[in-house]
Residue, then its C-alpha position, 0 to 999 in steps of 0.5 A: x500466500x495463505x494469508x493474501x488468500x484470506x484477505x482476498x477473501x474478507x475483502x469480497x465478503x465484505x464487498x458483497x455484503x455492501x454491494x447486496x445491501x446497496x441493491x436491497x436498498x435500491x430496491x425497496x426504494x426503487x420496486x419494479x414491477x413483478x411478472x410471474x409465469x407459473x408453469x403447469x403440469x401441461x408446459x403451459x404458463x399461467x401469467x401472474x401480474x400486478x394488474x389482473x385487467x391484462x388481457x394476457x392469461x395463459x401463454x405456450x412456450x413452444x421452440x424456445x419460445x413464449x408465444x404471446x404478442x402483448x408479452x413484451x409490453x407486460x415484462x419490459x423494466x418489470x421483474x420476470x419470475x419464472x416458476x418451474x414445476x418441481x417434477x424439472x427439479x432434483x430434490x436433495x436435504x442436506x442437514x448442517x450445523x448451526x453456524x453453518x447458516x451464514x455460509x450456506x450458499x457457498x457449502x451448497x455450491x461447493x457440495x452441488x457435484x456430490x448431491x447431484x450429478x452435475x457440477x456448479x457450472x452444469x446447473x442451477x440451484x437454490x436451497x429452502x429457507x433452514x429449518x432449525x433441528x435442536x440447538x445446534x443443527x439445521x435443515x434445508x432442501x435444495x432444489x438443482x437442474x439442468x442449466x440449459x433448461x433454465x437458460x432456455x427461458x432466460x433467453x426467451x424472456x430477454x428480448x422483452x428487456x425486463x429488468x430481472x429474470x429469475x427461476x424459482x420452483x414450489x417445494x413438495x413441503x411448501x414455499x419457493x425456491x430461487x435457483x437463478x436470477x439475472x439482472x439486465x446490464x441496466x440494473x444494478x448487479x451486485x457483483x458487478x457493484x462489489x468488484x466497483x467498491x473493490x476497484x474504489x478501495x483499490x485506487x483509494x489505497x494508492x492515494x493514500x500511499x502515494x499522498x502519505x509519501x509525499x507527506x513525508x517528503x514534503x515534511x522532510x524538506x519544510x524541517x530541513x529548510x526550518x533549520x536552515x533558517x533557524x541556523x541563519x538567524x543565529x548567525x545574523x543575531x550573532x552579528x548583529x550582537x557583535x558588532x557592538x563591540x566586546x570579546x565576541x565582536x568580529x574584530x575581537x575575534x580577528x585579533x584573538x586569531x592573529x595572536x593564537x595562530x602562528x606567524x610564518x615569519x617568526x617561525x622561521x626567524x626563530x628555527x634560523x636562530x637555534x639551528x647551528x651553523x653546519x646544520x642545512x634544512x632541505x624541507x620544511x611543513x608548516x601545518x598549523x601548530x606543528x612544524x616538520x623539518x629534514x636536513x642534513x647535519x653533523x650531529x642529529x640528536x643535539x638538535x633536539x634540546x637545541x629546539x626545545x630550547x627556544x620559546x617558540x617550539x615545544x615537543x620536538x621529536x624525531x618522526x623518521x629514523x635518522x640515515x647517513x649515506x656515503x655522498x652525505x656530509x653528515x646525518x639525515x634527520x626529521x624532526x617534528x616539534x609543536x609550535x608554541x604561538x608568540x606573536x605578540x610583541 
């Protein structure tokens, strides 16, 4: 488990490191415009633009709302940065290692509910850009409130339809700091984007198993009919050579056969001529070269050199102890003998 949990996590590092550099990339191709609304000490927010001929100059926020009848024509598809003033904010310096500066949202989320009193998902928080203390440490200012304030906002800039709404605060040494930001589901999300790329990995990954799969099916079965044809073009070649006559030709081969293999008849003959008169066979096994023989008759063992004896059979033995019952005229035998071929005339 530990180890599919650190691959999961290489894994959203990596998508969301390629995800933030997409967006970032699309938007210094693609830069909307920006509306900053600067609070003062009163609650009254002062409109900052691109244009400063817009009859807009300060406008109330009363009821949860922005009371200003050309708002909507000023934020819609620009970028909304809410600027709270700092006495809204709880300031914390929290002081790091180095190192720790490519980790420093996620150890400041995971540190939120010791320096303030809310958790992550009860506030909205940010930190300052770190200063560098020595060779080996750092220096950064979080800045963290209430979620429900900066959502208040956020839901009064939203019907005007801006591409992205954000809230920020001015740090007492200078210089802002970004605690929430909100795209519109028109614009790209970096997150949303990094679980896409995930997905895309994802079926990526399948396709490749599956196309690797049947590669190898497909590469089993192309070797195997391969060899199946290798095998019959060896046996056409091996005819085609044949049939010009010589040892290997298929007639050459046929009568090899019919000399090597013995003759059934010739078998029979020659067993009828060795076996002697009061000796009766009641079965007999051809199996190819070997002969299995069972009867009765008055004298088992002289059977043996009388066998062996005859040109046509070799290496007779008993395979079967020889018996004798009392309704029997004589011993029951079984013997076994190789067969030696003599068929030619």
């Amino acid at each position: 488990m530990s180890s599919l949990s650190s691959l999961r996590a290489i894994l959203d590092a990596w998508t969301g490191t390629v995800a933030g550099s997409v967006v970032a990339g699309l938007e210094r191709m693609v830069s909307p415009r920006l509306v900053r609304l600067v609070e003062d000490d009163k609650g009254i927010f002062a409109l900052e633009t691109a244009k400063p001929e817009n009859s807009l100059k300060t406008i109330a926020f009363e009821d949860g709302k922005f009371a200003a009848a050309g708002l909507a024509q000023i934020v819609r598809g620009s970028r909304v940065e809410i600027v709270l003033r700092p006495a809204r904010f709880l300031f914390r310096p929290l002081e790091l290692p180095a190192r720790a500066a490519d980790f420093l949202d996620g150890i400041v989320r995971a540190q939120i509910d010791r320096l303030t009193p809310w958790s992550a998902a009860e506030a909205v928080f940010g930190c300052s850009v770190p200063v560098a203390q020595g060779s080996e440490g750092i220096t950064t200012l979080i800045a963290a409130a209430p979620r429900r304030l900066a959502m208040g906002c956020v839901e009064a800039v939203s019907p005007y339809h801006p591409s992205a709404i954000a809230i920020v605060t001015e740090a007492a040494e200078g210089g802002r700091i970004k605690v929430f930001e909100q795209r519109s589901r028109g614009a790209v999300d970096p997150a949303r984007l990094s679980r896409t790329l995930q997905m895309v990995l994802g079926v990526a990954a399948i396709v490749a198993v599956a196309g690797s799969i049947a590669a190898g099916y497909l590469a089993d079965s192309l070797s195997a009919q391969e060899s199946e044809l290798e095998r019959q073009i060896t046996q056409r070649r091996a005819a085609i050579r044949g049939s010009d006559g010589g040892e290997r030709s298929p007639l050459a081969l046929l009568e090899r056969r019919k000399y090597d293999t013995p003759a059934s008849v010739i078998v029979l003959e020659s067993l009828s001529r060795v076996l002697p008169d009061h000796t009766y066979v009641t079965e007999l096994h051809l199996a190819g070269d070997k002969l299995q023989i069972a009867g009765i008759t008055r004298d088992a063992p002289s059977l043996i050199p009388l066998i062996e004896q005859s040109q046509h059979f070799a290496r007779a033995t008993f395979y079967a102890p020889t018996t004798r019952a009392a309704s029997d005229p004589g011993e029951r035998f079984h013997i076994e003998a190789q067969i030696e071929p003599r068929n030619a005339p």
